[in-house]
PATI-300922 format. One record per atom (N, C-alpha, C, O): x, y, z; residue in one letter. Coordinates in steps of 0.2 Angstrom, whole numbers, padded with zeros to 4 digits, always signed. Atoms other than C-alpha are relative to their C-alpha. Last residue first. Example, Ala and Ser with C-alpha at 12.3 -4.5 7.8 and 13.67 -1.06 7.14 Angstrom:
2
-0004-0006-0001S/+0068-0005+0036S/-0004+0005+0003S/-0001+0011+0004S/+0004-0006+0000A/+0062-0022+0039A/+0004+0006+0000A/+0009+0005+0003A/
***
This chain:
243
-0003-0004-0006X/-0059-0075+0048X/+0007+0003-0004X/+0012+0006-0001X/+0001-0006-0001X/-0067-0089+0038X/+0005+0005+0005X/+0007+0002+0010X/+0006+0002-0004X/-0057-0102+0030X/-0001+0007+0005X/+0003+0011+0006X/+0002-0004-0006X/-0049-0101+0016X/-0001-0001+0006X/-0002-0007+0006X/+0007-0006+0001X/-0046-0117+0007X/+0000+0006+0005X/+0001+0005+0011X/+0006+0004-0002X/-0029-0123+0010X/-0005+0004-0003X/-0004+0009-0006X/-0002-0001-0006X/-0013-0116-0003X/-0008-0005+0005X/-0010-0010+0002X/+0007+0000-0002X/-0007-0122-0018X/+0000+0002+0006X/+0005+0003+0009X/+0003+0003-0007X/+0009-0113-0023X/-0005-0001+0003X/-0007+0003+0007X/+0003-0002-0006X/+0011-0107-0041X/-0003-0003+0005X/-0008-0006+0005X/+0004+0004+0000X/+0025-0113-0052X/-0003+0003+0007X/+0000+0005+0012X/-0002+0008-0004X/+0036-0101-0056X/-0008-0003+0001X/-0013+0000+0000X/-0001-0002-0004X/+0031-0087-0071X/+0002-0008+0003X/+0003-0013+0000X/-0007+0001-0002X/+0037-0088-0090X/-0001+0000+0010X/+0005+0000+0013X/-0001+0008+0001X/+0024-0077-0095X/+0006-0004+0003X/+0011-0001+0006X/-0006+0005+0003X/+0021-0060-0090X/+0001-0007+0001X/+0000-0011+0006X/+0004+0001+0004X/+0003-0052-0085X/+0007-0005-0004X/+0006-0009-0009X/+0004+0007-0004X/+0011-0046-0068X/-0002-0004-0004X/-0001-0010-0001X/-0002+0004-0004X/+0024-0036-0078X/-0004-0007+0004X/-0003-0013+0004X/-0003+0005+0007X/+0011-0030-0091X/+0004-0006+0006X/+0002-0011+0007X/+0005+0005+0004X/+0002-0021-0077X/+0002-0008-0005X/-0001-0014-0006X/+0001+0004-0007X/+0016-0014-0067X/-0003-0005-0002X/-0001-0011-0002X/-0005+0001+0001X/+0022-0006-0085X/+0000-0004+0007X/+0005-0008+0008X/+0001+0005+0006X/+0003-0003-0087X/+0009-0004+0000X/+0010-0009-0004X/+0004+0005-0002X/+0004+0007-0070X/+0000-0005-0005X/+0000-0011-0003X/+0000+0002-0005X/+0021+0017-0073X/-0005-0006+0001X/-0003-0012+0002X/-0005+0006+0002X/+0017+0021-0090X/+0000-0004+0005X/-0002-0010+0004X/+0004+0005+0004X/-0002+0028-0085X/+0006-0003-0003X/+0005-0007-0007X/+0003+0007-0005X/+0005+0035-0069X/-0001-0003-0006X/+0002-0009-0006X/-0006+0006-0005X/+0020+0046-0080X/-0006-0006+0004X/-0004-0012+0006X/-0004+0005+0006X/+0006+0051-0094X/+0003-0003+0004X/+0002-0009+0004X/+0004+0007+0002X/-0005+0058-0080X/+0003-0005-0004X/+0001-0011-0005X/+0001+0005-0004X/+0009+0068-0073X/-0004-0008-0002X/-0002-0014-0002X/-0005+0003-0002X/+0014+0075-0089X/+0001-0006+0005X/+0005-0011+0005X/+0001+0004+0005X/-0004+0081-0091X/+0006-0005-0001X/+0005-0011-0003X/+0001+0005+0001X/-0006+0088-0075X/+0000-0007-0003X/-0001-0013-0002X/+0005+0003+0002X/+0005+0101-0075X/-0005-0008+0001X/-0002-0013+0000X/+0002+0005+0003X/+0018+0103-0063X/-0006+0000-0004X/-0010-0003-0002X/-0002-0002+0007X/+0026+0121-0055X/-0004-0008-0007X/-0005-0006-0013X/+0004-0006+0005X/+0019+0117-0041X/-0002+0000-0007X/-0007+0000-0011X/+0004+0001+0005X/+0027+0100-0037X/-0005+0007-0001X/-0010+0006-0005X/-0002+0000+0009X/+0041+0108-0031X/-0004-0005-0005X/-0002-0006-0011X/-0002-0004+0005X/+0033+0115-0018X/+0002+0000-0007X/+0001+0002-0012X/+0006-0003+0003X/+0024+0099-0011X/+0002+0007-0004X/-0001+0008-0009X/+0000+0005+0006X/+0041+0091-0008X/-0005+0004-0003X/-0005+0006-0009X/-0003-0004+0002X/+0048+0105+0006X/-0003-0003-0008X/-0001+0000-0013X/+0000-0010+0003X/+0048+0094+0016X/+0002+0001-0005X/+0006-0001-0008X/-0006-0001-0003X/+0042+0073+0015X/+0001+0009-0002X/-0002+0012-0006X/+0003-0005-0008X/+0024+0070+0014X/+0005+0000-0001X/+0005-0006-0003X/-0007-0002-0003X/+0026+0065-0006X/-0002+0001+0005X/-0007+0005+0004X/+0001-0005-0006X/+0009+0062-0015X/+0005-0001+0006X/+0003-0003+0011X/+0001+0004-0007X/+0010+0045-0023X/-0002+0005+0003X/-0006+0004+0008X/+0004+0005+0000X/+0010+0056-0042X/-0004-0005+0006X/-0009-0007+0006X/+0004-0003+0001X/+0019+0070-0039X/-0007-0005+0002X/-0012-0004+0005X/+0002-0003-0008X/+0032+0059-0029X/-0003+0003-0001X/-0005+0005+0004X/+0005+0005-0005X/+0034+0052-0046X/-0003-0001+0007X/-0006-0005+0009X/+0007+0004+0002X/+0035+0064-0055X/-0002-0004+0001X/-0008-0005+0001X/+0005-0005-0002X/+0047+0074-0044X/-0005-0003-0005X/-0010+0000-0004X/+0003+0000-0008X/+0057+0058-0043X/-0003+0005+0001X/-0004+0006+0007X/-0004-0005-0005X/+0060+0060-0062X/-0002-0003+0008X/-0006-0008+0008X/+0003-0006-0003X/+0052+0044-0073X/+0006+0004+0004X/+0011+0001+0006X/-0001-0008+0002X/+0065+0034-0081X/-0005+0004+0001X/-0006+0008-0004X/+0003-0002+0005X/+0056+0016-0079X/+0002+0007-0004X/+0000+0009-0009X/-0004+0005+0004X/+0067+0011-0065X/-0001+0001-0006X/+0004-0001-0010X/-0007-0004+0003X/+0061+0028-0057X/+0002-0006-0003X/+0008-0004-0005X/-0001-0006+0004X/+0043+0025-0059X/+0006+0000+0000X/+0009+0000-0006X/+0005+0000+0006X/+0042+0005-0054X/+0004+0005-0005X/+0008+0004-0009X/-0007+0004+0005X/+0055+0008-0039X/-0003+0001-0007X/+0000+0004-0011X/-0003-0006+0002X/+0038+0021-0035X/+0007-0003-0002X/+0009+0000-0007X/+0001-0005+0007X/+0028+0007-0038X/+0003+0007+0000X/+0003+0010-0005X/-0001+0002+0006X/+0037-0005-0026X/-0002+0005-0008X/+0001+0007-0013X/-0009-0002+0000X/+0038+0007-0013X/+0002-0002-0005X/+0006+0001-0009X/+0001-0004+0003X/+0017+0007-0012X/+0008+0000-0002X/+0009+0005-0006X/+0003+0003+0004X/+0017-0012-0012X/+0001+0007-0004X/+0002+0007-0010X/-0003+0000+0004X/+0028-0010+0001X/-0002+0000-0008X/+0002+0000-0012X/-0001-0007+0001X/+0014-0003+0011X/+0006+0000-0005X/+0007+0005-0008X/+0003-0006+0005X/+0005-0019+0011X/+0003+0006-0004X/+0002+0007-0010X/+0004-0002-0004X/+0020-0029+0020X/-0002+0004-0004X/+0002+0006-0008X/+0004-0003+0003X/+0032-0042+0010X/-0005+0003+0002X/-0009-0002+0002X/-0004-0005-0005X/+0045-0051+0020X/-0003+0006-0005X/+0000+0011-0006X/-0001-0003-0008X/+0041-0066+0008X/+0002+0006+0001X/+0006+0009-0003X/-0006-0006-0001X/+0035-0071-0009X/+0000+0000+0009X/-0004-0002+0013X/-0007+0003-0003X/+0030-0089-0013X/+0005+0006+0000X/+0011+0007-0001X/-0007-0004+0005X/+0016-0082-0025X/+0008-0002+0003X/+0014-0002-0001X/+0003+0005+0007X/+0003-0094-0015X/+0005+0001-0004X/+0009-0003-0006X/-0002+0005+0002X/+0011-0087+0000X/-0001-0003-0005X/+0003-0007-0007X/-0007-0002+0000X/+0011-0067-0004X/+0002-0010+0000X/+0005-0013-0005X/+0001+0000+0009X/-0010-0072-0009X/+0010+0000+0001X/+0012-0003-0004X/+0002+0006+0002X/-0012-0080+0008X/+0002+0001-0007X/+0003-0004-0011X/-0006+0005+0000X/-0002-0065+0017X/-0002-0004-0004X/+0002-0004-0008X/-0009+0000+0004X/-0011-0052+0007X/+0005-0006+0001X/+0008-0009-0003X/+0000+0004+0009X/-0029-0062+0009X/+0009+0005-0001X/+0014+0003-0005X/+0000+0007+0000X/-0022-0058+0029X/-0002-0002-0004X/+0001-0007-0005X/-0003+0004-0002X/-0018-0042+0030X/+0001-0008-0001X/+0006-0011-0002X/-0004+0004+0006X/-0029-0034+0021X/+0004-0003-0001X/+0005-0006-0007X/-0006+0004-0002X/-0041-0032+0037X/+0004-0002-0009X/+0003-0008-0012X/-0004-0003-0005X/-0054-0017+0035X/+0006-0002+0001X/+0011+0002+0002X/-0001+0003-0003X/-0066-0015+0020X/+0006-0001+0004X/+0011+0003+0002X/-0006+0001+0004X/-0077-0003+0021X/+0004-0007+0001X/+0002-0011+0005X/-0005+0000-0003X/-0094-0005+0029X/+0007-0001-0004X/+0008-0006-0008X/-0001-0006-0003X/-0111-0002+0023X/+0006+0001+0002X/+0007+0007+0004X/+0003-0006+0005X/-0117-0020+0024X/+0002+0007+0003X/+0002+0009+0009X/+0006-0001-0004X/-0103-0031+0035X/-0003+0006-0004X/+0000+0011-0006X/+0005+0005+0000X/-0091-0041+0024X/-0004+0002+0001X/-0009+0000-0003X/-0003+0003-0006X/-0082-0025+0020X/-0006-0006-0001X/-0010-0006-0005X/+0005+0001-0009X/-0083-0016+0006X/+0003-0004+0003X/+0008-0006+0002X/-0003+0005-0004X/-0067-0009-0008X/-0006-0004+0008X/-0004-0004+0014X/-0003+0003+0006X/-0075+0005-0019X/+0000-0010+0002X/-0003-0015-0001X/-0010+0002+0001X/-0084+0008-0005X/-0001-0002-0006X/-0006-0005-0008X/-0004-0007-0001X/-0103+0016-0008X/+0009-0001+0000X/+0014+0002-0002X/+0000+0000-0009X/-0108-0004-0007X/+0004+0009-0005X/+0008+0009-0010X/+0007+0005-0002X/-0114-0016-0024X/+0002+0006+0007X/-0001+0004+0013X/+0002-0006-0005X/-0103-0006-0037X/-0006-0001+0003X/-0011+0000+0000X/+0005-0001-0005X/-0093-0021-0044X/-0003+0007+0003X/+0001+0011+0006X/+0002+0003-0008X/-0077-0018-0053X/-0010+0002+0001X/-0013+0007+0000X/+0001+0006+0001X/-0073-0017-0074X/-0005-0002+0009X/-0009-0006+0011X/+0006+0000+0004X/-0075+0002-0073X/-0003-0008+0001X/-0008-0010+0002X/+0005-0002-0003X/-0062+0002-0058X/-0005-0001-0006X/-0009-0004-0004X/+0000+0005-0006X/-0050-0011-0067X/-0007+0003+0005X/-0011+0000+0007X/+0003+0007+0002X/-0052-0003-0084X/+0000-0001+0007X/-0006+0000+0008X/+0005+0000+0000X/-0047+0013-0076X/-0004-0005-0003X/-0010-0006-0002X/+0007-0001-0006X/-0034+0006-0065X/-0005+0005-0003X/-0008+0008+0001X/+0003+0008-0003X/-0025-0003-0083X/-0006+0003+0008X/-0012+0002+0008X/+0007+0004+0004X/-0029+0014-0093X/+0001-0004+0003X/-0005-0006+0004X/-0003+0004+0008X/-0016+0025-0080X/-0008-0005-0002X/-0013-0005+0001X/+0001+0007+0002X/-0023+0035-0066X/+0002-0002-0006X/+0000+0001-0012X/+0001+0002+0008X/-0019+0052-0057X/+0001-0008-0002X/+0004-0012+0001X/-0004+0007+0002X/-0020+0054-0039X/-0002+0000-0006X/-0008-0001-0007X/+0002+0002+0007X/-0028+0070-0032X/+0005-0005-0003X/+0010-0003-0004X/-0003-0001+0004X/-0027+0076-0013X/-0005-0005-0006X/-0010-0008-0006X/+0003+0001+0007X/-0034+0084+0000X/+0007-0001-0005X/+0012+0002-0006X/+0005-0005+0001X/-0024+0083+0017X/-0002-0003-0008X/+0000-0009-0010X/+0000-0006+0002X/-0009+0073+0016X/-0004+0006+0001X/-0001+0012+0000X/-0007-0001-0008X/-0011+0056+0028X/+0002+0010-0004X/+0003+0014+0001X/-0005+0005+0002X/-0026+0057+0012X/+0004+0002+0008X/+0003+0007+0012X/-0006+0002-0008X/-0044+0065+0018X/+0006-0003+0001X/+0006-0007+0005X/+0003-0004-0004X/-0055+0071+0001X/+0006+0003+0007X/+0008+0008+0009X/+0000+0004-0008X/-0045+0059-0010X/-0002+0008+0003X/+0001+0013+0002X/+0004-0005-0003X/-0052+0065-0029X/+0000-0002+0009X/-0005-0002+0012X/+0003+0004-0006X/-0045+0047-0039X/+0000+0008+0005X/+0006+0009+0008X/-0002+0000-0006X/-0041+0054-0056X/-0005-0004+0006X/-0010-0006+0005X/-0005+0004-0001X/-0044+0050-0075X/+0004+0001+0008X/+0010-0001+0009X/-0007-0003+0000X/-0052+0067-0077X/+0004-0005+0000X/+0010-0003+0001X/+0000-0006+0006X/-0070+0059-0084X/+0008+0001+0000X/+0011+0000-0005X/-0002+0004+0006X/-0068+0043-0073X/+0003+0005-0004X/+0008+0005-0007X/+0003-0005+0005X/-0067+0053-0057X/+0006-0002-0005X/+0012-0001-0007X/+0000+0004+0007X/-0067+0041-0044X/-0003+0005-0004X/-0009+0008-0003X/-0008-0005+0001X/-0070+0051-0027X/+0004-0004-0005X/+0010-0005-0003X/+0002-0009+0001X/-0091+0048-0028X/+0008+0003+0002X/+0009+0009+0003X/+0003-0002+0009X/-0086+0029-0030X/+0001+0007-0001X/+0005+0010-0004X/+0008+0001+0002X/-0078+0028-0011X/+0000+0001-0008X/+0005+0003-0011X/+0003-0006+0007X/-0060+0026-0006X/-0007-0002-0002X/-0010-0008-0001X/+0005-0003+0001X/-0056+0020+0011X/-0002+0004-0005X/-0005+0010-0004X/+0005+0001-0004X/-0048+0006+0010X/-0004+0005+0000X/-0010+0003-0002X/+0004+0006+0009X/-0039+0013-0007X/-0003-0002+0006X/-0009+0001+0005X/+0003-0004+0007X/-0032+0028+0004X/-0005-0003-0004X/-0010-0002-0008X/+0007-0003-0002X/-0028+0019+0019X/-0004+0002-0005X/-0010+0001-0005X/+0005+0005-0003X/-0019+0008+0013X/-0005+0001+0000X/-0010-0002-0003X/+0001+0002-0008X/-0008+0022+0006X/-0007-0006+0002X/-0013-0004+0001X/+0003-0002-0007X/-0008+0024-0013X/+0004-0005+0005X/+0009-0009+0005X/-0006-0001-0004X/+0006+0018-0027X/-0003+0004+0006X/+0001+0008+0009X/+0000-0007-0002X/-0007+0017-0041X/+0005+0003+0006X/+0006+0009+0006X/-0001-0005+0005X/-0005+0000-0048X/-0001+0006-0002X/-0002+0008-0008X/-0007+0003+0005X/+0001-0012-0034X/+0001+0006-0008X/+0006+0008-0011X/-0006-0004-0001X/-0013-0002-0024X/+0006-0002-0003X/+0011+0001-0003X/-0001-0009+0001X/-0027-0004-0033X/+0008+0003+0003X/+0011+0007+0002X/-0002-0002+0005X/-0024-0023-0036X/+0002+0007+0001X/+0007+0010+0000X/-0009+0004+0002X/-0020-0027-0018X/-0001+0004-0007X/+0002+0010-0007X/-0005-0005-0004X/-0037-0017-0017X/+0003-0002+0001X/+0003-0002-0006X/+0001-0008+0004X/-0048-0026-0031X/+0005+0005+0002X/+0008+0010-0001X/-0002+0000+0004X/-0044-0043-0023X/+0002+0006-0005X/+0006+0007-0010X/-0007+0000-0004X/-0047-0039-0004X/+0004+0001-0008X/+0008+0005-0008X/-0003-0006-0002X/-0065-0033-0014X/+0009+0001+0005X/+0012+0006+0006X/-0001-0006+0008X/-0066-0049-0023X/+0003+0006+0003X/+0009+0008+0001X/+0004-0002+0000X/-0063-0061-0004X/+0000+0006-0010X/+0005+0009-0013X/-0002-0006-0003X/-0052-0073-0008X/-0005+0006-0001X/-0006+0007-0007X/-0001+0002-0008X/-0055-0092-0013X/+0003+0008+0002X/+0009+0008+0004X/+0003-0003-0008X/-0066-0087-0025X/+0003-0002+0003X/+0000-0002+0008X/+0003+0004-0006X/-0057-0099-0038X/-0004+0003+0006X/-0004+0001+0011X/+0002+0006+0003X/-0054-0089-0053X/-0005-0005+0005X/-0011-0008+0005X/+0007-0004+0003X/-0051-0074-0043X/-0004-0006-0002X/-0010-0008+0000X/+0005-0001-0006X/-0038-0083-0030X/-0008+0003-0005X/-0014+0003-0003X/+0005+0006-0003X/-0031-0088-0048X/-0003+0000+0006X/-0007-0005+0006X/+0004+0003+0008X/-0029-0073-0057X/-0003-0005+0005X/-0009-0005+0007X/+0007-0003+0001X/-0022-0065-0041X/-0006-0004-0004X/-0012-0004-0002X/+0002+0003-0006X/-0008-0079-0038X/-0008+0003-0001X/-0013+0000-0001X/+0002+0008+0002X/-0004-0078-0056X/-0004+0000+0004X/-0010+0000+0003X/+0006+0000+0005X/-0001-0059-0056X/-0006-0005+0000X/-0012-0005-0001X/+0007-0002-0002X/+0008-0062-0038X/-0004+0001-0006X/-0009-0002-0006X/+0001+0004-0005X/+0021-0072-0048X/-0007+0003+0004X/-0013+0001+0003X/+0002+0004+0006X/+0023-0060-0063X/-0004-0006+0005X/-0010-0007+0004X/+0010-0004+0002X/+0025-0046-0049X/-0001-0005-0005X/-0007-0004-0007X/+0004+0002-0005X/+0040-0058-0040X/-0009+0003-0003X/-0015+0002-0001X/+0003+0008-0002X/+0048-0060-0055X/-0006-0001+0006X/-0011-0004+0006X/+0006+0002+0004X/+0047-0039-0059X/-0001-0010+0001X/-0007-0012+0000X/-0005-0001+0005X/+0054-0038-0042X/-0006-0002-0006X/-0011-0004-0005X/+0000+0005+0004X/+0043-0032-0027X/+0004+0000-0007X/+0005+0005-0010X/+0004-0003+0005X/+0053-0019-0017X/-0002-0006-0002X/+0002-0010-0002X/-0001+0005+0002X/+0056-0019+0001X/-0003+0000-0007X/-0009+0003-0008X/+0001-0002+0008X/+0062-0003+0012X/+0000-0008-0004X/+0005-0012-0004X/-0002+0006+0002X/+0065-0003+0032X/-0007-0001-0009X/-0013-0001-0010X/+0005+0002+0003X/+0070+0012+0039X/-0002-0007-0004X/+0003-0011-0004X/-0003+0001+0007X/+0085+0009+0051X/-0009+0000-0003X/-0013-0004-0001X/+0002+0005+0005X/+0083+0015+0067X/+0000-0002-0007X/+0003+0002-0010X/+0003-0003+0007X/+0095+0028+0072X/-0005-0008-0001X/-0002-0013-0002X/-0002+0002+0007X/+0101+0020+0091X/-0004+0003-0006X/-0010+0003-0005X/+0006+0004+0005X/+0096+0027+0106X/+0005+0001-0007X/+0008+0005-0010X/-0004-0005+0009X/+0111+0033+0119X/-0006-0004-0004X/-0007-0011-0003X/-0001+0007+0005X/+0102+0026+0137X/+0000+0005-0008X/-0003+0010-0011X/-0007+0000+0003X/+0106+0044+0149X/+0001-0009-0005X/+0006-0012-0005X/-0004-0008+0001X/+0088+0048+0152X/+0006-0001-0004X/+0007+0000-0010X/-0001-0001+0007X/+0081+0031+0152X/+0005+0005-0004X/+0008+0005-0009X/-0005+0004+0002X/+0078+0028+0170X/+0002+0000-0007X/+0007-0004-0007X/-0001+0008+0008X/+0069+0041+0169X/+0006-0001+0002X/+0011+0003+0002X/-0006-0002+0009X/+0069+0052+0188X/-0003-0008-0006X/-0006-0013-0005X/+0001-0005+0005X/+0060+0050+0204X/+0005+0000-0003X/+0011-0001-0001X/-0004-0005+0001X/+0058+0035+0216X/+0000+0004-0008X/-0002+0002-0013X/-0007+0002+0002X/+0043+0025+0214X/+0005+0006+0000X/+0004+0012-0002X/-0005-0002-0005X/+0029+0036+0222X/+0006-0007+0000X/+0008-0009+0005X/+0001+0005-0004X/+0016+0027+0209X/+0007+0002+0006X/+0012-0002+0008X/+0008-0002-0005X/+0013+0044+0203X/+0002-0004+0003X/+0002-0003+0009X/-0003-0004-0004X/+0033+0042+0197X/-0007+0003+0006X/-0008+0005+0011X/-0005+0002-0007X/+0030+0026+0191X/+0000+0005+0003X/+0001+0004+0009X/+0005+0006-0003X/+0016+0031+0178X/+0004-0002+0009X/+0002-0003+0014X/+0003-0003-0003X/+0030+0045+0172X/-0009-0004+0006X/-0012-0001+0011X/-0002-0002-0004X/+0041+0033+0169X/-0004+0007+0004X/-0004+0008+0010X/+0003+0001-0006X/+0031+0023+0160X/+0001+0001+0005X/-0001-0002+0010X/+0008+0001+0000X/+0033+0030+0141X/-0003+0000+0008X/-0008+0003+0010X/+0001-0010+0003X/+0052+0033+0144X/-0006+0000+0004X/-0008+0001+0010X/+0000-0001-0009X/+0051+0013+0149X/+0000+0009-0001X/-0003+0012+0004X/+0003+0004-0003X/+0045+0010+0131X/-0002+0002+0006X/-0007+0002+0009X/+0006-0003+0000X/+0055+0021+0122X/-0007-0003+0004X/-0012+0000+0004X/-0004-0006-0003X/+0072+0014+0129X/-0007+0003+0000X/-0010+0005+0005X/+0002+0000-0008X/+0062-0002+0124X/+0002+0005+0004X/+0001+0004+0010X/+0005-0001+0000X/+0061+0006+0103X/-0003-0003+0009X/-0008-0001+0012X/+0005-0008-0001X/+0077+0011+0105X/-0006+0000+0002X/-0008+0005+0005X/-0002-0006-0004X/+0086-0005+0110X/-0003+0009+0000X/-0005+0013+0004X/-0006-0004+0000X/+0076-0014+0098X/+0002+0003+0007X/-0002+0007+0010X/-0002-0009+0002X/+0063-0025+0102X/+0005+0001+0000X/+0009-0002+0004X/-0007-0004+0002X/+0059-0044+0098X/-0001+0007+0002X/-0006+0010-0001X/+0000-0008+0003X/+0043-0053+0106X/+0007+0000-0001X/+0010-0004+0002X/-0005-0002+0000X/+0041-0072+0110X/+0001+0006-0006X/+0001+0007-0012X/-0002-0004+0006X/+0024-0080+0112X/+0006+0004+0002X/+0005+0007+0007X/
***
C-alpha cells in the first residue's frame, strides 16, 4: 500500500522523532529545523443541490431495502440537516432532545455546552425514529453508540455516484445551505456553534427566535432539496456485507 504526505506534514513527522533519536545517542539537533513548511490548504467540499437530490434517493432506497444499518441512516440524516459534528450526533442521547424547545441540549460539544436549534424536518425525523437504546444513533453492540460512519457513508456517497465527499463536509454543506439561502454568517455560525475567535461574542447579543427560524429554513431548504425530482439514475450497489 502506497501513502502520500505533504512536505509539511513529513517535516512534522521526523520533528516528532527527533527527539526519540536523540535518546537513541544519534547525533544531536532536528533534522528539520531549517525545512521552510508549507501553509496547508484547508480542504472545503460542498454537496450541490444535484448532489443532495441524489443522496435523497440513495437514502430512501438503502431504507426501503435494509441494506444499511437505520441508526447509520438516522445520523447521515442528522447531520445533513443540522450542521453538527460527527461527534455530536454520534454521540447524542434521547435525554439531550428537547422536543418542547425545539433544540438538541449538547452537554460535551468540541465547544463546551451547547445548544443546537432544530427545523420541522429534524423534529419529525427525531419523533418519527426508534428509541430501542439511550443513543439516538446505537451501535450493533447493546448499550453502545454508534461508531463507524464511514463506511454506510461511502456505500450510500457510491450508490448517489458522489465523490471526494467526507462526513464532516456534510457539516460545510449546511452552512453553504444558510448563506446561499440569505442567512447572515453570524446565524449561521450561531446555529453550528462557530470555534473560531472571538465568534462566540457576537453571538450574545442573539436571541433564540431568529435563530430557530434561520435552522428551520435552512433544514427544510436541505430537506425539499433531497426530496427533488428529476434526480440521476441511482447506482446499484452489492449487498452489504457485515463489517
Amino acid at each position: 500500500m502506497r501513502f502520500a504526505l505533504s512536505a509539511t506534514a513529513l517535516a512534522a513527522l521526523l520533528a516528532a522523532g527527533a527527539p526519540i533519536a536523540r535518546a537513541a545517542t544519534v547525533p544531536a539537533g532536528n533534522p528539520c529545523r531549517r525545512i521552510k513548511k508549507h501553509a496547508e490548504r484547508r480542504r472545503e467540499r460542498y454537496l450541490s443541490s444535484q448532489e443532495l437530490a441524489r443522496l435523497g434517493v440513495a437514502l430512501a432506497d438503502a431504507e426501503r431495502r435494509a441494506s444499511e444499518p437505520p441508526a447509520a441512516i438516522l445520523a447521515i440524516r442528522l447531520l445533513l440537516l443540522t450542521g453538527c459534528r460527527k461527534s455530536e450526533i454520534l454521540g447524542l442521547r434521547w435525554e439531550h432532545v428537547d422536543f418542547e424547545r425545539a433544540c438538541l441540549r449538547l452537554p460535551d460539544s468540541k465547544t463546551g455546552t451547547k445548544t443546537v436549534p432544530l427545523g420541522a424536518p429534524v423534529l419529525e425525523l427525531l419523533a418519527e425514529a426508534e428509541r430501542l437504546s439511550p443513543w439516538v444513533c446505537p451501535g450493533g453492540r447493546r448499550g453502545e453508540p454508534l461508531k463507524n460512519l464511514y463506511k454506510p457513508w461511502g456505500r450510500i456517497c457510491r450508490a448517489a455516484g458522489i465523490t471526494g465527499v467526507r462526513p464532516h463536509d456534510m457539516r460545510h454543506s449546511y452552512v453553504s445551505a444558510g448563506t446561499a439561502g440569505g442567512e447572515s454568517l453570524v446565524i449561521v455560525g450561531a446555529i453550528v456553534g462557530h470555534s473560531a475567535a472571538g465568534m462566540t461574542e457576537r453571538y450574545a447579543h442573539l436571541s433564540d427566535d431568529p435563530v430557530r427560524a434561520a435552522a428551520d429554513r435552512i433544514s427544510s431548504a436541505i430537506s425539499a432539496a433531497m426530496a427533488a425530482p428529476g434526480t440521476a439514475e441511482l447506482r446499484r450497489l452489492r449487498p452489504r456485507s457485515n463489517g
